[in-house]
N, C-alpha and C positions, 0 to 999 in steps of 0.2 A: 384153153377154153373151159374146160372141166372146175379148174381153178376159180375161174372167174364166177360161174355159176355157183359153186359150193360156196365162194363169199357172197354171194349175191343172197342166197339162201340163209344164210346166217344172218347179214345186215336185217335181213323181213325178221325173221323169229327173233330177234333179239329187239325189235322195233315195235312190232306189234303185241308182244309181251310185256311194252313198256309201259307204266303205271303213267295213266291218264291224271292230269290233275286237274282240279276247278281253278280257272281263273280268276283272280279276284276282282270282284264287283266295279264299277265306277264310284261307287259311294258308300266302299266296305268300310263297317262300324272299326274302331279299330281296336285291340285286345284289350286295353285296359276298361273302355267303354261297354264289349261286350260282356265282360268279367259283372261289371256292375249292373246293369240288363239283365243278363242271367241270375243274378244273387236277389234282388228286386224281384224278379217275377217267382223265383222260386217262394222266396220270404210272403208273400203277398198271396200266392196259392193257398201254400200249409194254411197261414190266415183263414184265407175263405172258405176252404176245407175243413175247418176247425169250428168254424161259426159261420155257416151256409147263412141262414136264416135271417141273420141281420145284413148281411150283404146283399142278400136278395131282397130283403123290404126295400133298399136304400138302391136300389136297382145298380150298384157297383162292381166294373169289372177291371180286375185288377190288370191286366192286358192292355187294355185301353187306357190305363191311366199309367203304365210304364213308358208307354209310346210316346204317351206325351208328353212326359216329364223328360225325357233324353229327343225330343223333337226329330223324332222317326215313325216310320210307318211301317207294317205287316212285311211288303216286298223288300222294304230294307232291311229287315231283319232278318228274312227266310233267306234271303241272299246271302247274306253275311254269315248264317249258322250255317249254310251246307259250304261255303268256304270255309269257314275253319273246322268244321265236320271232314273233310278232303284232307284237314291236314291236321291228322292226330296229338304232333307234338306239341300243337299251338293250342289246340282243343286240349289235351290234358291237361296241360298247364293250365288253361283259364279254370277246369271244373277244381282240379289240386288246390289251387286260392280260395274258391269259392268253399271245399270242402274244409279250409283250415277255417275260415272265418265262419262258418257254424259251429266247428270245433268248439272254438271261442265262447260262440255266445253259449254254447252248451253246457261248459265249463263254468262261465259265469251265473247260468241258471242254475247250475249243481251245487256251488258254492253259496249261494244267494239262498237257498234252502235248506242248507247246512245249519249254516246261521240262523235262519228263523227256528228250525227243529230246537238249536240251543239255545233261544232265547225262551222260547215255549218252556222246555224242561227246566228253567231256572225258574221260568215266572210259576211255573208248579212246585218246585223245592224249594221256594221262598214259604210259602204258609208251615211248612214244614219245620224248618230252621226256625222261625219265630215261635212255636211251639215247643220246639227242646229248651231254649234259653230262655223260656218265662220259670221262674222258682215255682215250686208248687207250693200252693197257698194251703197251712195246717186250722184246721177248723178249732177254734176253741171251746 
């Protein structure tokens, strides 16, 4: 009888220790969807975070217009984030993508500025250059 109990006791603490998960939605967005949701509304933030003023003239919110370009609403979304919020592996993955494809354009902005700097300092060491290779002219 002691036996039985002492398993009885282990089955509870080993059960009710047990990591609760979130069920997924009826109408969960699915990761690759959500991946681009999240990159879109990030992108579209920094945006209007950067230039408040004309967003606000133009009375634009970037929220509202992710929703509706992937034809979802708030509750589908907030559903679908704290599902894959519940499961880390799925949730890292998606931000890990997101994070390389900023990487990306970061790299592409970095580079992209490289290159203008270099053309800037040629387009200034051009008057230069044509300056050494003119003869100097001897007055008579």
């Amino acid at each position: 009888m002691r036996k039985l109990w002492v398993l009885l006791g282990v089955v509870l603490v080993a059960t009710s220790c047990a990591e609760k998960t979130v069920e997924p939605p009826e109408d969960l967005i699915d990761a690759a969807t959500m991946e681009e949701i999240l990159y879109d509304l990030a992108l579209l933030t920094a945006g209007k975070n950067t230039n408040i003023l004309t967003l606000d003239k133009y009375k634009w919110e970037p929220t509202a217009f992710v929703f509706k370009k992937y034809g979802i609403d708030s509750v589908q979304f907030a559903q679908s984030d704290l599902y894959y919020a519940a499961n880390p592996d799925i949730y890292e993955e998606i931000y890990t993508k997101i994070d390389e494809r900023f990487g990306k354009i970061k790299d592409s902005l970095e580079d992209n500025r490289q290159i203008q700097a270099e053309k800037k300092r040629e387009k200034l060491d051009t008057p230069k250059k044509n300056q050494e290779e003119k003869p100097e002219v001897q007055p008579k």
